[in-house]
C-alpha positions as CSV (number, residue, x, y, z in Angstrom):
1,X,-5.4,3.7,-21.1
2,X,-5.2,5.8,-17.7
3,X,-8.7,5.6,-16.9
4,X,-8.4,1.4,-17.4
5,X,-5.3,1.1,-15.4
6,X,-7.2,3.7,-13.0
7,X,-10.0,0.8,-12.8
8,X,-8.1,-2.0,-12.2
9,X,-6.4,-0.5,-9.3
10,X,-9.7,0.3,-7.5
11,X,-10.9,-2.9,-8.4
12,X,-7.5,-4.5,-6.7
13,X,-8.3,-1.8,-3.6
14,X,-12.0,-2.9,-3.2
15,X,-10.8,-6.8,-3.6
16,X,-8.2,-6.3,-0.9
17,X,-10.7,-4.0,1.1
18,X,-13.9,-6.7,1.4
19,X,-12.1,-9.8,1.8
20,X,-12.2,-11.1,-1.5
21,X,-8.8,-11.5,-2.6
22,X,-7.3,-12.0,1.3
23,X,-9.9,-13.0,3.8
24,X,-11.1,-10.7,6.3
25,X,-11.2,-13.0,9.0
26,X,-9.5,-16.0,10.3
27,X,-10.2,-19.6,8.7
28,X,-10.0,-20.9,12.5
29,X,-13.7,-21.0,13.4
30,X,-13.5,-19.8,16.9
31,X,-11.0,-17.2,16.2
32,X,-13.5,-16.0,13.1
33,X,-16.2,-16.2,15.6
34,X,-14.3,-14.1,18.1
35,X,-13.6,-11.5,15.5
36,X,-17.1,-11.2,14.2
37,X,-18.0,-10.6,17.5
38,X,-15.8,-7.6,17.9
39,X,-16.7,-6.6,14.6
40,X,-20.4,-6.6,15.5
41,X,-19.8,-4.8,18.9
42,X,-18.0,-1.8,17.6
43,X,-20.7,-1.2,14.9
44,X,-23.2,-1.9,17.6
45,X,-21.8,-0.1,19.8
46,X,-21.2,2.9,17.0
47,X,-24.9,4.7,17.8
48,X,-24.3,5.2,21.6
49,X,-20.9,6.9,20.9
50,X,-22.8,8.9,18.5
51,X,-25.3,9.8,21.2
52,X,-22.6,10.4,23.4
53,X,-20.9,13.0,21.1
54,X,-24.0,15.0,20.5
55,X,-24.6,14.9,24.5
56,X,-28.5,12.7,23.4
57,X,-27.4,10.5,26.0
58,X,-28.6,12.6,28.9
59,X,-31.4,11.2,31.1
60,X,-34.6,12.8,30.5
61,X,-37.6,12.6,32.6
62,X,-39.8,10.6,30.1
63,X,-36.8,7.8,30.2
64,X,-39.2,4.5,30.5
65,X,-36.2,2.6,31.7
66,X,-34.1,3.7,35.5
67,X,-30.7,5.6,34.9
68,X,-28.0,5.6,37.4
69,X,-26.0,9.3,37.2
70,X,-23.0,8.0,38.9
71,X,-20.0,6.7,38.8
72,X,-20.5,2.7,39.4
């Protein structure tokens, strides 16, 4: 009985969690689009702050692309 009610509350969480029970986004189309694009900018945006944490982001001489070191 514990490990059943134990499933259906993780099944309610994961509802609740993806959008499947409430919607994630908004049913307005441009302000859905508008979230989706922050959405897609923070997990884009996700590997350079990992780069940035592990100090990869340095310029290295073999860079094919010009880097600016200052402050612009």
């Amino acid at each position: 009985m514990r490990r059943l009610v134990l499933l259906c509350v993780l099944a309610v969480g994961v509802g609740f969690g993806s959008g499947c029970i409430i919607p994630a986004y908004s049913g307005d189309p441009g302000r859905r689009t508008q979230q989706l694009i922050y959405t897609s900018e923070n997990l884009r945006l996700l590997l350079d702050e990992w780069e940035r944490i592990w100090f990869l982001d340095h310029p290295d001489h073999m860079t094919p692309y010009r880097t600016h070191g200052g402050i612009i």
